[in-house]
N, CA, C and O of each residue as an XYZ file, in Angstrom:
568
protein
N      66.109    176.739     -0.547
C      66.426    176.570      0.854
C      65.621    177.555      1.687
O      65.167    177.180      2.768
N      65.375    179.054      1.156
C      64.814    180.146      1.790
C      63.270    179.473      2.294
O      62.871    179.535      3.457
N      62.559    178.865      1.230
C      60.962    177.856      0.904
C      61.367    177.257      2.535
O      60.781    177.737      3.505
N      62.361    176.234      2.696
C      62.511    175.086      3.211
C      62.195    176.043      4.509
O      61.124    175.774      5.053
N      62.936    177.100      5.086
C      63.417    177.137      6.358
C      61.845    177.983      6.587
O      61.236    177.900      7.653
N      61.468    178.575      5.712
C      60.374    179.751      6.137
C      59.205    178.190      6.616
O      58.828    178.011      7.774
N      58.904    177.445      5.684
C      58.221    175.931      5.868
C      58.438    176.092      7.490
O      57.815    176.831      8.253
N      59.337    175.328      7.741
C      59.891    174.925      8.711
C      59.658    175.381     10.080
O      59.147    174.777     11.023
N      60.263    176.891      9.984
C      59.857    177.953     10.997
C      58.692    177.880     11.204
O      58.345    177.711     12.373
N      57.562    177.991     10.038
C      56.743    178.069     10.385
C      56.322    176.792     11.227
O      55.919    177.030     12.365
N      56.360    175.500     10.827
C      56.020    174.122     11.045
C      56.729    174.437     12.608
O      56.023    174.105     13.560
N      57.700    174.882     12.836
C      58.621    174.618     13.820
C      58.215    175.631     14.927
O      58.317    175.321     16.114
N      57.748    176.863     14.520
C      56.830    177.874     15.539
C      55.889    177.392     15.854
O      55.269    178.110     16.639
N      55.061    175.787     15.472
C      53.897    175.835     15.009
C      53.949    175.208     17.292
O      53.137    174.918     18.171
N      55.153    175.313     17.162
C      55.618    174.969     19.024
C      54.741    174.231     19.269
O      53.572    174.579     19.438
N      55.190    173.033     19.330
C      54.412    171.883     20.289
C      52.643    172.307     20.321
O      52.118    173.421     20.315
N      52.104    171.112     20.352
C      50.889    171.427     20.808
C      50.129    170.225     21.689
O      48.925    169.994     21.806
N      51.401    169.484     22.317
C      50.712    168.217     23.387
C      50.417    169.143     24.476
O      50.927    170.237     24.720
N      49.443    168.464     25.120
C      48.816    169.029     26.641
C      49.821    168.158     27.425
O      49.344    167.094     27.820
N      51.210    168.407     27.753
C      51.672    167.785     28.572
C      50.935    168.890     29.653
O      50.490    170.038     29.633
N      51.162    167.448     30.867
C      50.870    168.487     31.905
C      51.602    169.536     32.299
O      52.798    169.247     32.342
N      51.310    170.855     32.664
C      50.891    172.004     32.661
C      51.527    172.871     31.475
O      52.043    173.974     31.656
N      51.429    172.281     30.340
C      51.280    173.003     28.706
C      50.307    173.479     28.276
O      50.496    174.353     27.430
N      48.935    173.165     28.619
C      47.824    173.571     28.186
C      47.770    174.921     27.781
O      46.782    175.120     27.074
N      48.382    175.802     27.944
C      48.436    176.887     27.865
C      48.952    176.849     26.531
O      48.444    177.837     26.001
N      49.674    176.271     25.685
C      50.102    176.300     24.291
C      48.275    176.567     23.190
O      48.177    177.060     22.066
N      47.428    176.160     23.860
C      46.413    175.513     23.081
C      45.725    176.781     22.462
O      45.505    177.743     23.197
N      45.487    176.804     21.553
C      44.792    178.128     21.084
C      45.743    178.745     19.872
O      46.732    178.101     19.523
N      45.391    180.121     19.186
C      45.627    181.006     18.335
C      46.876    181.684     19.031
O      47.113    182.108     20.162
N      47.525    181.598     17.904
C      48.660    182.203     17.967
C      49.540    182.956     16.883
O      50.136    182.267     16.054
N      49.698    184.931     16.837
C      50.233    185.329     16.035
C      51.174    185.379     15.853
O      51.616    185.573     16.985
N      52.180    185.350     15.069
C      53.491    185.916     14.523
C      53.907    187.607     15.016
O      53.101    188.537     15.049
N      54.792    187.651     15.230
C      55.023    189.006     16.094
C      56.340    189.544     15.840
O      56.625    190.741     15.823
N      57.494    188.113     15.552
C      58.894    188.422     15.823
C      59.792    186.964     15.422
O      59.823    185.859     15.963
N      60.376    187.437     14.413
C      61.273    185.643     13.951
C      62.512    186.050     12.923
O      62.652    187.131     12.350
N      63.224    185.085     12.861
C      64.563    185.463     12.275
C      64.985    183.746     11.325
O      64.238    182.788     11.527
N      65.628    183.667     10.818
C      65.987    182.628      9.842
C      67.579    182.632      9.480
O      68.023    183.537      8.772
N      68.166    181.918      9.827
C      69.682    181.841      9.423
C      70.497    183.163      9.369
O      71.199    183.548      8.434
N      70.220    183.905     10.792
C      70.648    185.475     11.383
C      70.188    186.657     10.415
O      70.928    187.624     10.234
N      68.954    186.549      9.807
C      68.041    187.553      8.845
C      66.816    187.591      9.717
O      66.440    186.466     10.047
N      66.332    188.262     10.025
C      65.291    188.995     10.346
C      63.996    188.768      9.112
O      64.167    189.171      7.961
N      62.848    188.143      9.505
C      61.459    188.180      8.757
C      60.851    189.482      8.683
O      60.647    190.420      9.453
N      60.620    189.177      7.382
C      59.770    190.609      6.597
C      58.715    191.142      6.805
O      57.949    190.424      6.164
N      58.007    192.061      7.345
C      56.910    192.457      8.035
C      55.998    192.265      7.315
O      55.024    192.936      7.656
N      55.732    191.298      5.951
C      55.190    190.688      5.103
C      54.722    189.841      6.070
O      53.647    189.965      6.657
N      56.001    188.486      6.324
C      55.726    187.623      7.046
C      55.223    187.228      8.412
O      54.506    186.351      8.892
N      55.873    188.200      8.794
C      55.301    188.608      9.992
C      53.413    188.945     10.342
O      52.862    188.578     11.380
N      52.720    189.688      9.222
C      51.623    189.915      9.177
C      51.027    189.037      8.926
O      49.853    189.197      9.258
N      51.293    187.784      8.318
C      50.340    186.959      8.144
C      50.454    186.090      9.143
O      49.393    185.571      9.489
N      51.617    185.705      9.831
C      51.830    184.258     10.444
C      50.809    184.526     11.492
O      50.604    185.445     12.285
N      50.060    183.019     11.115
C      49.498    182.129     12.506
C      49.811    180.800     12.697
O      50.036    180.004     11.785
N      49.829    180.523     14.031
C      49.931    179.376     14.715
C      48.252    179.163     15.350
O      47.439    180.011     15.717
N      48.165    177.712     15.294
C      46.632    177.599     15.900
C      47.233    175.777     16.639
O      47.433    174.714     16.052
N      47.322    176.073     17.785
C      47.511    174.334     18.210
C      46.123    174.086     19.344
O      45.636    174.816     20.207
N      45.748    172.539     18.807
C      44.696    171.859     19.375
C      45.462    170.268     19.326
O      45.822    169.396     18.534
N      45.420    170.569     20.628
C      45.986    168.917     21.367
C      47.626    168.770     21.146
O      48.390    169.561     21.700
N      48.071    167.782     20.360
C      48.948    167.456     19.967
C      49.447    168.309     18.262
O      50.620    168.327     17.888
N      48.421    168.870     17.538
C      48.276    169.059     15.950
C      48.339    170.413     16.288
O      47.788    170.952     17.247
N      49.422    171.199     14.985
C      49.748    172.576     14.820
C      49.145    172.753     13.404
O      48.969    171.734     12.735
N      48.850    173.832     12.948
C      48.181    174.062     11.705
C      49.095    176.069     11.533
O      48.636    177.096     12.032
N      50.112    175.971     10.869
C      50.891    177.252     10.928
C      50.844    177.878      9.445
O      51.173    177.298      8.410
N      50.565    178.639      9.521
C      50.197    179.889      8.366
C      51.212    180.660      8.080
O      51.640    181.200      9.099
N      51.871    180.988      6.983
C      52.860    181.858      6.914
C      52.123    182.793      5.467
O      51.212    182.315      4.792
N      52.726    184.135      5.212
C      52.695    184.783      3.900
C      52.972    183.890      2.904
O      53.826    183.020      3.073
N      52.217    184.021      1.659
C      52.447    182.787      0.460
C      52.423    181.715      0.646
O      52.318    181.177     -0.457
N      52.456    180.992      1.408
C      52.576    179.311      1.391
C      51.736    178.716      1.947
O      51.243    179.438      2.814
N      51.188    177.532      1.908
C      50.394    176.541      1.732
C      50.133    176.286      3.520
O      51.197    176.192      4.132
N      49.190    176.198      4.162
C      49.422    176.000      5.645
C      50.207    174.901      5.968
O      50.244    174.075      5.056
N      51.090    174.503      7.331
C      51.724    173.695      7.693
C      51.364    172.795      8.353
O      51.174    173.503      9.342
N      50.971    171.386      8.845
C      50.568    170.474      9.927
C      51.067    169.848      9.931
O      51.444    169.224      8.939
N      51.475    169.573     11.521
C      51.500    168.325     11.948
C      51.286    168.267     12.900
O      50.365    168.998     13.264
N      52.005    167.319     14.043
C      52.045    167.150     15.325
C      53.817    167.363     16.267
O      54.929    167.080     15.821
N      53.500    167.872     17.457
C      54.523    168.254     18.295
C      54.376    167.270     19.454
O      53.343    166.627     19.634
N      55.697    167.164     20.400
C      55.919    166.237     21.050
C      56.602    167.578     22.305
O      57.403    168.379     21.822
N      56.350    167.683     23.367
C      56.884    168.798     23.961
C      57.433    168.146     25.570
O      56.806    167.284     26.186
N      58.556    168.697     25.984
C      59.230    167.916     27.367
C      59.270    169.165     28.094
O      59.822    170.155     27.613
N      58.675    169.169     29.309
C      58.746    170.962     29.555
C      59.684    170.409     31.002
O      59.768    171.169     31.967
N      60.147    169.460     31.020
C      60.667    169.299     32.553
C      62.352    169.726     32.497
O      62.870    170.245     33.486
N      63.211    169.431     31.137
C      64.522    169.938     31.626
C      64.826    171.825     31.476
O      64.006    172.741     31.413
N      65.981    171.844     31.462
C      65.778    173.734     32.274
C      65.351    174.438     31.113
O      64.631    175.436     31.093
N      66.053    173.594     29.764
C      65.367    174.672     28.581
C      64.477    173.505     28.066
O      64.704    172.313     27.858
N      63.653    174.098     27.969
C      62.257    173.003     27.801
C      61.914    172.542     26.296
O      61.662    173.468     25.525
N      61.877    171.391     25.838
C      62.411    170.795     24.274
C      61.075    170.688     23.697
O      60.061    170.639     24.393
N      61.077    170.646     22.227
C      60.013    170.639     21.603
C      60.485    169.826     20.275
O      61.438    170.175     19.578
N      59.648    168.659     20.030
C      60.091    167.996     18.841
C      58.746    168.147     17.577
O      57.647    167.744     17.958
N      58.815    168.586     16.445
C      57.928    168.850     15.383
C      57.793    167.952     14.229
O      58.712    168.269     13.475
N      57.013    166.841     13.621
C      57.143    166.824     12.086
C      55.687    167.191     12.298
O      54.817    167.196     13.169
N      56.017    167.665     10.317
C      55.354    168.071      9.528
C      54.273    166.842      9.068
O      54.950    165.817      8.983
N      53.254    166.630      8.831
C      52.394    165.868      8.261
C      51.679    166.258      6.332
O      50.848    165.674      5.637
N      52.274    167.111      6.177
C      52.156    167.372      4.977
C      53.642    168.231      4.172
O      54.701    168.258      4.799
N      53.542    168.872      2.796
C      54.612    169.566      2.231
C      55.650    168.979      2.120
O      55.608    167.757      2.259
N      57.461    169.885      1.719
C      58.387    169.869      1.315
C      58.977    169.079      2.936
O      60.191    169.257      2.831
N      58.780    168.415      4.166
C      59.324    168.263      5.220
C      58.300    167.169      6.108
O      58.382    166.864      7.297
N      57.450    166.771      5.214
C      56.604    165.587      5.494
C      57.179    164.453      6.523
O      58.158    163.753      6.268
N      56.553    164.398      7.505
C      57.303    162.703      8.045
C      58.742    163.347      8.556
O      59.483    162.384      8.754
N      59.443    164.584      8.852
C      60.402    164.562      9.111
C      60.314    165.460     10.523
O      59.458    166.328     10.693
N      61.233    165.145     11.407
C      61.032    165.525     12.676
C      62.288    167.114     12.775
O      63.422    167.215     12.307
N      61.930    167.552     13.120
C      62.280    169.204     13.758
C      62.817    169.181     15.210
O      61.988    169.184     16.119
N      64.422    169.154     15.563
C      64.241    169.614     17.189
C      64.147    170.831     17.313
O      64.423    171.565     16.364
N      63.750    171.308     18.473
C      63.730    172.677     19.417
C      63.610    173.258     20.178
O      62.470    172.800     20.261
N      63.651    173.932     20.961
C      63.576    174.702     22.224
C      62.516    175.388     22.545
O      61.985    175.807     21.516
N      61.740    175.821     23.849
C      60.792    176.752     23.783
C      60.873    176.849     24.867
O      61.562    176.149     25.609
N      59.915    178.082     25.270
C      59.810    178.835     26.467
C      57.890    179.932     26.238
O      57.125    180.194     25.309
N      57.937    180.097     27.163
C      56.208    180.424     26.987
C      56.395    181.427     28.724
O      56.673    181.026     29.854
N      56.060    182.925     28.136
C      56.206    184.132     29.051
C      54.683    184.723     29.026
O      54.473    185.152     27.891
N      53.808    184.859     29.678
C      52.480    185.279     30.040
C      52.002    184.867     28.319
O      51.979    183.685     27.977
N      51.656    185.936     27.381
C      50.693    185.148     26.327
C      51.833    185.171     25.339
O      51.521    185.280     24.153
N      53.267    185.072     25.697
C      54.228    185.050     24.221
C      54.637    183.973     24.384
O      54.671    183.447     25.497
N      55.030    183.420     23.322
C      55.524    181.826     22.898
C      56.501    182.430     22.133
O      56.411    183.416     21.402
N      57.988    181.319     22.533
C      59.482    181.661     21.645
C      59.736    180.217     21.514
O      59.724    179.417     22.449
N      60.005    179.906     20.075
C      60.604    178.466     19.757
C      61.888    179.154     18.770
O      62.018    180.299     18.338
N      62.568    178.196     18.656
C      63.893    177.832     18.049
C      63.839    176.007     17.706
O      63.443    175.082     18.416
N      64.468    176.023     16.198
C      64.364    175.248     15.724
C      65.979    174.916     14.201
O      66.263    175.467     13.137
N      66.596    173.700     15.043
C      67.763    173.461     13.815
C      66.590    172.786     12.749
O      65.420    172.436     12.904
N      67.153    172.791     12.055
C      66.430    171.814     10.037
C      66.946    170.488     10.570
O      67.896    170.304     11.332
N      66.076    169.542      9.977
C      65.708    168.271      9.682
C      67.321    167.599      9.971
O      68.171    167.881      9.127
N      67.696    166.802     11.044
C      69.025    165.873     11.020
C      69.983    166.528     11.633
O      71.118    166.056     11.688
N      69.684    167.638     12.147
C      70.868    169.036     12.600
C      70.665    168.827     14.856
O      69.539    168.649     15.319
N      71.414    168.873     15.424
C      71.090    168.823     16.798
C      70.567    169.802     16.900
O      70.785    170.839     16.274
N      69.698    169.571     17.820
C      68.925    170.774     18.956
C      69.582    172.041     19.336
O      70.464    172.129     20.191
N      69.010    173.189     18.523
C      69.755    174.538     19.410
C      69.281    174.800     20.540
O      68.113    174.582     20.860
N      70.267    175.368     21.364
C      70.872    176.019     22.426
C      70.297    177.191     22.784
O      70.460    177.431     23.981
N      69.554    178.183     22.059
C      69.334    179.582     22.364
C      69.088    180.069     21.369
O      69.558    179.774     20.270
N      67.878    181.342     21.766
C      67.186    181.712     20.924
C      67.530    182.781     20.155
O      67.365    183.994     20.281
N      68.269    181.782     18.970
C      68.785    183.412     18.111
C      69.565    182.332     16.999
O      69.873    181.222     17.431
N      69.776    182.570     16.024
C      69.683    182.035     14.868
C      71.100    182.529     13.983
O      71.058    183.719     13.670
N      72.192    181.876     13.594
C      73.239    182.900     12.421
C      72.875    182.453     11.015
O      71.947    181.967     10.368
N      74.142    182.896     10.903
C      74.131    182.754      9.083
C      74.350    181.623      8.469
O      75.214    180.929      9.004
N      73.837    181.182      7.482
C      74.078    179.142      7.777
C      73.608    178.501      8.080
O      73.362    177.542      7.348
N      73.157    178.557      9.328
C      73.105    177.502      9.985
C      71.301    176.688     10.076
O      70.752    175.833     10.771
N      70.902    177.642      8.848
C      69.736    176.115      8.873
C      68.513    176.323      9.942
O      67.414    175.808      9.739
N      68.798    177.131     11.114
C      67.957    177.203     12.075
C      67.051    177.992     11.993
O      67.193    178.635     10.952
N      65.869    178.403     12.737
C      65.018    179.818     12.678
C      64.287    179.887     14.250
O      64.256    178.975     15.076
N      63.766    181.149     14.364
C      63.232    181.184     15.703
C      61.814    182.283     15.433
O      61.671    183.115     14.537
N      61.068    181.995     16.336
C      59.652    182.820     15.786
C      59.501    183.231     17.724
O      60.081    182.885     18.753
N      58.214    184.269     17.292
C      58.377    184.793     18.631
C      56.546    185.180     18.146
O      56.114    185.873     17.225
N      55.753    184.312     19.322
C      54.116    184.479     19.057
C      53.562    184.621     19.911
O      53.728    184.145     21.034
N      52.422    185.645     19.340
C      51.523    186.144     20.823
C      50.299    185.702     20.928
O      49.753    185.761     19.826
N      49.623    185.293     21.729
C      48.531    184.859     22.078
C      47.468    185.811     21.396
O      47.656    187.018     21.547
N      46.292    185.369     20.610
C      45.518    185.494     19.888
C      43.965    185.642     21.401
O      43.616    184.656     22.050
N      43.485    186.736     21.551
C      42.494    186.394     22.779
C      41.209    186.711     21.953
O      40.918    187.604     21.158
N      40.672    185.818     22.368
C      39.148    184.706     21.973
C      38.365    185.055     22.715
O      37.250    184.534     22.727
């Protein structure tokens, strides 16, 4: 399950990467900085490696040990907490869709994300159980 959610997070940090209009700003390199998993805190292991890289619609997310993540994101930035939907195109979560939340503060990106079939969380912070994770990424400058 630990595999599944770190996957996931990652897939699920991999935060949208449609150019809705005025998202463009998602587009580009993006590090790992700050994330949590079923109210545990990520290992400064994980933390050091994670990248996010989104071009267009397609996320390509990097975590410590594991295999990179892709797919494509679907992003709604118009209601107050602004939604982000994820599947995976490859791995353990293939073909399966991710809801989540996001928000984007000068070059930091914060997603939150329930597991596969679970409703959409509410806020960015994650307990014990519950399947969810949240990553917190900083703009990579090019």
């Amino acid at each position: 399950m630990r595999t599944s959610i770190a996957m996931g997070l990652a897939i699920g940090l991999l935060f949208g990467t449609q150019t809705v209009k005025g998202e463009d700003t998602l587009q580009g390199t993006w590090k790992l900085t700050a994330g949590e998993a079923d109210g545990k805190p990520l290992s400064e292991k994980q933390l050091h490696d994670g990248k996010l890289v989104i071009k267009g619609d397609h996320y390509t997310v990097t975590l410590e040990g594991k295999e990179p993540a892709m797919g494509e994101q679907k992003l709604d930035p118009k209601p107050a907490t602004k939604t982000i939907d994820i599947k995976d195109s490859s791995g353990p979560n293939k073909d399966k869709t991710c809801l989540g939340i996001y928000e984007v503060k000068g070059d930091e990106l914060r997603v939150a994300f329930a597991p596969t079939g679970k409703p959409r969380p509410s806020k960015f912070s994650t307990t014990p159980d519950s399947g969810h994770w949240m990553h917190t990424w900083k703009r990579v400058k090019e």
